[in-house]
Residue, then its C-alpha position, 0 to 999 in steps of 0.5 A: x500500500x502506498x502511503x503519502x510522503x512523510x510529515x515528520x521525521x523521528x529522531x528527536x528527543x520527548x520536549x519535541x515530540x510533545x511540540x509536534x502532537x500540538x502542531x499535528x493535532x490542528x490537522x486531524x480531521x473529522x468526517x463521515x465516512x462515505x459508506x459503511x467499510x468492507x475492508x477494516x485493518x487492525x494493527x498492534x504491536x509487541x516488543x522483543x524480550x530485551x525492549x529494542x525491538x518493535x514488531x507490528x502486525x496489521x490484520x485487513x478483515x472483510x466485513x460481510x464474509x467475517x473473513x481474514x483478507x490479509x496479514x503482514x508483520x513488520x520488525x522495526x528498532x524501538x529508538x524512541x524512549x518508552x514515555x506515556x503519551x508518546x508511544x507513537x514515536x515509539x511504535x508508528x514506524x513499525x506499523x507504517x512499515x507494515x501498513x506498505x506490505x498490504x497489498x489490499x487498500x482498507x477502507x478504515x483502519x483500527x488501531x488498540x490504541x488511542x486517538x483523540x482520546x489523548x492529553x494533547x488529542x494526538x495517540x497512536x490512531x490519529x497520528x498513524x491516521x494523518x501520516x497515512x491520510x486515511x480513515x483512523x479509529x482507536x479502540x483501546x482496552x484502557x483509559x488514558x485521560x478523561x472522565x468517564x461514566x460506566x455505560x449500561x451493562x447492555x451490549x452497545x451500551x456507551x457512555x460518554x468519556x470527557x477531558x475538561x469540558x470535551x467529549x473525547x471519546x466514548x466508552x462502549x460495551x461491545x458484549x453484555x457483562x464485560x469490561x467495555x473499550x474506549x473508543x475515539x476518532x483517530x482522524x477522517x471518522x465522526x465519533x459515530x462512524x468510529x462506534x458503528x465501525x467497532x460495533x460491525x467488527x464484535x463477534x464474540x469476543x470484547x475486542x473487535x476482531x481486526x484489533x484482536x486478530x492483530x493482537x493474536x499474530x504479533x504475540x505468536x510472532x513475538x513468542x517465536x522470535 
């Protein structure tokens, strides 16, 4: 898959990786999509024993059939520190060199990983999101800020999730019972958009399966490495 030419680069150090969030974060763009997707990717990553190492794992699956299209896995060296609320820099070169590999073109991608659902509204689906120009959703099992309300304990039930005064995101019960998900808009998706496309993507697990699919290939290749 081909991406747009390069924002930014990564080498720097945190005081200026913080500096770019805000400056990124006036580009992310809210917008319909323009029809329900067939094509959803999830991406997640895994590190090597040692930390040195990142490896990322983007799953594409088809919505209607509930079937795996494509799998591709990228190493890349974990350069960046490990510093909450920076963990794009320390992940997206992995994912993006995964994102190359596809030889499908999704129509949204999902990331377990924040969106606008960040203290400076830039984490790893929104960023990843602006760099590929594309429809971007973070589903994440864990709150990163804002304050939430516990949704109902139905399947579907949402609750929303707000950072001084903001709602940046929602927190969703994709299965009756069970710990919900955070949900944002990682970049040209409305909040609504995110939700339905999450909700499209549960079978029977909490996780959506694009997300938990491609959770499942980078522990198994991380294990055999």
């Amino acid at each position: 898959m081909k991406l747009p030419p390069p924002l930014h680069r990564w080498s720097m150090i945190p005081r200026q990786a913080i500096s770019l969030q805000k400056r990124l974060a006036g580009q992310i763009r809210i917008e319909p999509l323009r029809e329900a997707p067939r094509l959803v990717a999830g991406a997640d990553v895994a590190f090597s024993a040692d930390g040195r190492r990142c490896l990322a794992g983007v799953v594409v699956w088809d919505v209607p059939t509930s079937q795996v299209v494509e799998e591709q896995l990228a190493w890349r060296p974990a350069k960046f520190p490990y510093v909450p609320g920076l963990l794009s820099f320390r992940e997206a070169p992995a994912v993006l060199a995964a994102v190359r590999k596809l030889r499908s073109r999704p129509d949204v991608f999902m990331f377990d990983a924040q969106g606008v659902a960040h203290p400076r509204r830039m984490g790893l689906a929104s960023h990843v999101g602006l760099l590929m120009d594309c429809p971007s959703i973070g589903c994440a099992k864990s709150r990163l800020c804002g304050e939430q309300i516990v949704p109902a304990i139905a399947a579907g039930s949402i609750a929303p999730l707000i950072d001084h005064g903001e709602t940046i995101g929602v927190v969703l019960r994709t299965r009756g019972g069970i710990n919900p998900v955070y949900v944002s808009i990682g970049h040209r998706v409305t909040l609504d958009g995110a939700i339905a496309v999450v909700l499209s993507c549960v079978t029977r697990y909490r996780l959506p399966e694009p997300t938990r699919l491609a959770h499942i290939l980078v522990t198994g290749h991380r294990r055999d490495e």
